[in-house]
N, C-alpha and C positions, 0 to 999 in steps of 0.2 A: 357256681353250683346252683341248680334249682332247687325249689321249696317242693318238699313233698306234701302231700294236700292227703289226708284218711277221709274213710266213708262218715268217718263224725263230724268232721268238719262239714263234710256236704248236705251232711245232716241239719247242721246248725244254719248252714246258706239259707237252707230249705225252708225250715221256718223262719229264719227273717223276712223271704219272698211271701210267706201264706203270710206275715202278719201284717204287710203293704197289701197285703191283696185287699184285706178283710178289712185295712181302717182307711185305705185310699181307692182303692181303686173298685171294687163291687159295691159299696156304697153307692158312687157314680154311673154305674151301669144303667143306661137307660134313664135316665135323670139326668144330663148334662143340659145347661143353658147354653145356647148359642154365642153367648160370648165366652164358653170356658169351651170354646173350639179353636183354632185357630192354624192357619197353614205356615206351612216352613219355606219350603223349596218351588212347591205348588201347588195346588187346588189338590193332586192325589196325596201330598206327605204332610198330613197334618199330627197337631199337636193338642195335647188336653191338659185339662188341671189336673185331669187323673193323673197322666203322664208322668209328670212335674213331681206331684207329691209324691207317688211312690217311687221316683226314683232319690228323691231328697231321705224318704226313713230308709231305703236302704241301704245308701249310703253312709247314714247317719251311722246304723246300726253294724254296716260291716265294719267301720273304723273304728269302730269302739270295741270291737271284737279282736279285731286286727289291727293293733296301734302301726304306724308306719308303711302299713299298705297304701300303696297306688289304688284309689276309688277313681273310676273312670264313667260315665253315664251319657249315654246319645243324648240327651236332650239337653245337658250341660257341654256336649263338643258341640252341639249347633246353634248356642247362642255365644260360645267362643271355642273356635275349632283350633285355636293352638296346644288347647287340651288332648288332643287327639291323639301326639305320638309320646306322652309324657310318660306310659307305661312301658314301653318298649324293653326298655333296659332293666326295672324294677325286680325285686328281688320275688316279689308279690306285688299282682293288678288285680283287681277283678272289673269284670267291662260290664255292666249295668244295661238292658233294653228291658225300662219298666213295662211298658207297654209293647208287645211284640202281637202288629194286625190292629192297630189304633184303627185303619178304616172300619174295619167288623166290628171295633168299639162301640165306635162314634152311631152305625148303622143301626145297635144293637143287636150284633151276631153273634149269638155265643162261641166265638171261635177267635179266640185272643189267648194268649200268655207272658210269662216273664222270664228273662232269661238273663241267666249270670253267668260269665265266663270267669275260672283263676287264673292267669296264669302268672309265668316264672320263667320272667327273662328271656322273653317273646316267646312259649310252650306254651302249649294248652296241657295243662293239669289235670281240669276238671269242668265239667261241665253240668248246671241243672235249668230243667225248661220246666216251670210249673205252670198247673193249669188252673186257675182261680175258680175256675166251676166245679172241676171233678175232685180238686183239692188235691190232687197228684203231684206228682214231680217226678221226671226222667232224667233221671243221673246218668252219669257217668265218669271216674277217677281214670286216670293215666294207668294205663298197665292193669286195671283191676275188673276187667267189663265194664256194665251197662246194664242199667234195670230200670224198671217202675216200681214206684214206693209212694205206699198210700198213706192219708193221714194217721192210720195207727200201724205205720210201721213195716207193714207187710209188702214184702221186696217179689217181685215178678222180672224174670233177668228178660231183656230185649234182643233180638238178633234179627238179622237183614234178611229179607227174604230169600226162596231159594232158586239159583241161576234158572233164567228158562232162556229161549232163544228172543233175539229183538224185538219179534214179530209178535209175542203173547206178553212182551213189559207192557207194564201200567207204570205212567207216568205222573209228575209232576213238574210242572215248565213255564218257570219264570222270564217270560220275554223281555217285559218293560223296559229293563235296561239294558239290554242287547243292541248294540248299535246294527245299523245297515250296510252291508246285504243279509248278514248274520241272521235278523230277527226274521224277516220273511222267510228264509230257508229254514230254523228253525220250525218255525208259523206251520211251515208247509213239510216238512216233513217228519212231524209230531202226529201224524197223520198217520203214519206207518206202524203206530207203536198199537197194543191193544187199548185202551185206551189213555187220557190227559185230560188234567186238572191242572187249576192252581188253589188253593186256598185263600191267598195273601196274607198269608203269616207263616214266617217263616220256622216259628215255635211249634206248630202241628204240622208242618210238613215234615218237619227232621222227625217229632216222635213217632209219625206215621213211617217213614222209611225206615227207620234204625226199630221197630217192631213187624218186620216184615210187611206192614197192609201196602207199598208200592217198593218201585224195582228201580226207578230212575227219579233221580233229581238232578233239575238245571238251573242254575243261578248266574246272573251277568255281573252285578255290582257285588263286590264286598265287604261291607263294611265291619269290620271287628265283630261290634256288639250282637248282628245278625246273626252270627256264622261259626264264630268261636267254639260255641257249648255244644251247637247241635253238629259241626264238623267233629269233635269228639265223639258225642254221642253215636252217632254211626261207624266210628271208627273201633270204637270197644265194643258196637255189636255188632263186628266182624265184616264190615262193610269194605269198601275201596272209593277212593275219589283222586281226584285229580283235577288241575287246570285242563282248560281242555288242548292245552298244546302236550298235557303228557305228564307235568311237572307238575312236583308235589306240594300242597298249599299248606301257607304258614297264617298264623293271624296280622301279621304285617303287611300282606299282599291285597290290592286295594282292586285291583283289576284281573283278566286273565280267563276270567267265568270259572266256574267251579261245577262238577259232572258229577254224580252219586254214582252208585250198582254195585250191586251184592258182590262180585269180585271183579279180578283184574279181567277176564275174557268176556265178561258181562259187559263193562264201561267199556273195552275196547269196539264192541257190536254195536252196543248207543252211541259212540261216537259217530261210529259209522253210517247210524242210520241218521244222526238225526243232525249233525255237521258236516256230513258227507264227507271226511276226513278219518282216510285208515290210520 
């Protein structure tokens, strides 16, 4: 049986995130010393004290909320990744990315957020992506839509923008981890769309797609905590996605790329245009 999850509980996610934001992580903004930088995987995945700490008080604070929840957090499966599938089965997870766009951090971009995924026995429940600066948070409950909800409260419901033909989508296209021939065809026919971006953070591209301002998003790698909340998120404001071979993505699935658009004959045109695959 899965747990159901209310909008007060996303409420309560919500400000646990604003109050990691507020004692770990913007404090830091723009203040970090060089040794409280530090790379994971390579020179582009790095890791902060920010990081760290706000994913330690959120976790602190969801378990204490939620006695017997699965806490799960990227930066705790990367210093022991057998952490990684210990949620799977749980009655209640939530997947933790304290820092979601640490390069923008580290740069001083303001263009970072946090993102909590619940779910319930490998489901996506629920999903919120806050923004530390604008003080926001982009929900969204299983079955229930999908809004913006500002610090006092005031809900603004989100939806996916509306179909246009392949040749006038605006894009967002994350190559990086696109293996080869994939990424240069990608590269090269992202070309055809009205326009493409990335952000590198994958926290502002889902809120940016799941409130209409783009029409397509591509993703290579999946990792849970990435993709969880804002793969919901789109999906309650009325979106479509899919693997790009068709099939439907779970938060268990690690591989495969992941395709965004407003609906099913939308994503089937970007596929076409932009994996050359009807």
């Amino acid at each position: 049986m899965l747990r159901s999850i209310t909008r007060e509980d996303t409420r309560r996610i919500a400000a646990l995130m604003a109050e990691a934001a507020d004692a770990e992580i913007m404090p830091r903004f723009r203040h970090l010393a060089a040794a409280a930088v530090r790379s994971k995987t390579s020179p582009l995945d790095v890791v902060t004290d920010a990081d760290e700490a706000a994913e330690r008080l959120i976790g602190e604070r969801l378990s204490r909320a939620y006695p017997g929840a699965v806490v799960v957090g990227e930066e705790a499966c990367s210093r022991n990744p057998t952490l990684l599938n210990v949620w799977i089965d749980a009655e209640l997870a939530f997947l933790i990315d304290p820092i979601d766009g640490t390069r923008n951090y580290v740069a001083g971009l303001p263009l970072f957020g946090v993102m909590v995924a619940v779910v319930s026995r490998g489901e996506v429940m629920a999903g919120i992506i806050y923004d530390p600066l604008c003080r926001d948070a982009a929900i969204a409950v299983r079955g229930e839509g999908a809004w913006l909800e500002n610090e006092h409260g005031v809900q603004t419901p989100l939806r996916v923008a509306t179909p246009v033909p392949a040749e006038e989508m605006t894009g967002l296209i994350a190559v990086r981890h696109l293996d080869e021939p994939l990424r240069t065809t990608v590269n090269a026919n992202a070309l055809g769309l009205a326009s493409s971006t990335i952000l590198n953070c994958s926290a502002h591209e889902y809120r940016m797609i799941a409130g209409g301002h783009a029409d397509v998003l591509l993703y290579g790698r999946l990792m849970p905590w990435d993709h969880a909340a804002g793969w919901l998120l789109h999906h309650e404001a009325g979106g479509y996605s899919a693997h790009f071979d068709g099939s439907p993505y779970k938060p268990t699935h690690r591989g495969g790329g992941l395709l965004y658009a407003p609906d099913a004959g939308s994503w089937k045109a970007a596929r076409r245009l932009l994996l050359g695959a009807d």
